[in-house]
N, C-alpha and C positions, 0 to 999 in steps of 0.2 A: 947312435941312440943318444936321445940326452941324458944329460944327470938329472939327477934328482934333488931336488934340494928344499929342509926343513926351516921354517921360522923356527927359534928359539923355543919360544912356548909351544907352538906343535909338537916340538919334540919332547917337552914336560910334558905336556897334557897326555899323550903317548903313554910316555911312561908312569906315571899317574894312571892310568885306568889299567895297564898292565899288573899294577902292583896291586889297583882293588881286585881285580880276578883274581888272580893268584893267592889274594887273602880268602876270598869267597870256594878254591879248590886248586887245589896242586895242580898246576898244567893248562890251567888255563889262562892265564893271562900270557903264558908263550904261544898258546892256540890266538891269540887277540893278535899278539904279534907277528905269526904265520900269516895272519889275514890281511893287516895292514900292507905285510911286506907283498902277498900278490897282487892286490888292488895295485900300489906304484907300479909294480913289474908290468900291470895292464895299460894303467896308464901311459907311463914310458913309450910304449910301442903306439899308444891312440890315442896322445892328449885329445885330442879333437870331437871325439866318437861320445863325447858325455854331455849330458845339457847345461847350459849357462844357468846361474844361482840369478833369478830375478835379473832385473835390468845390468849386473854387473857381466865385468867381463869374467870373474870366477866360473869355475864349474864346479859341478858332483860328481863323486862318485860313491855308491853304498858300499859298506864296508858287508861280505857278508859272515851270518852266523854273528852278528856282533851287533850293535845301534848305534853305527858310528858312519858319519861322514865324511869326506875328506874334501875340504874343501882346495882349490889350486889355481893355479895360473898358468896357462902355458907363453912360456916366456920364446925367444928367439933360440935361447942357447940352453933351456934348461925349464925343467918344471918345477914350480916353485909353490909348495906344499903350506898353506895361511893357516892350517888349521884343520886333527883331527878331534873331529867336534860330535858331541853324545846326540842324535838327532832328537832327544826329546826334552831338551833342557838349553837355557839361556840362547834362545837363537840371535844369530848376529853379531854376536860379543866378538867375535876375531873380526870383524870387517874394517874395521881402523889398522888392521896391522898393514906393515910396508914392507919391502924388499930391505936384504940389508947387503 
């Protein structure tokens, strides 16, 4: 199976909205992160099985019970996660990010 692997700011922004939930109700912003974490474990198993974001080679996946989407790459050796992004706010801000 591949790994998994976070851009930098994916992994803030993550934790960033994990921490507004969790101001908004005890428990839930580890419910946010329950979620993100089966979405990759879906992923992982079927980078493939998700539709490509517009002309890019990106895909989606919806994050459920949450408004978030994960935007990725499936790489040769590894899926490589650009950005879990609030599906209603600033679309396309992560599309400039690169591999690191």
């Amino acid at each position: 199976m591949k790994q998994v692997l976070f851009h930098p700011s994916a992994r803030f922004e993550l934790a960033e909205s994990i921490a507004y939930y969790e101001q908004q109700s005890a428990g839930l912003g580890l419910d946010l992160l329950a979620e993100v974490e089966k979405a990759t474990a879906i992923i992982q198993r079927t980078p493939h099985a998700w539709p490509r974001y517009k002309d890019t080679d990106f895909r989606t996946f919806l994050v459920k019970r949450f408004p978030y989407v994960i935007f990725y790459l499936d790489d040769p050796d590894a899926v490589w996660i650009a950005a879990v992004a609030h599906g209603r706010r600033r679309p396309d801000y992560w599309i400039g990010r690169t591999r690191e």
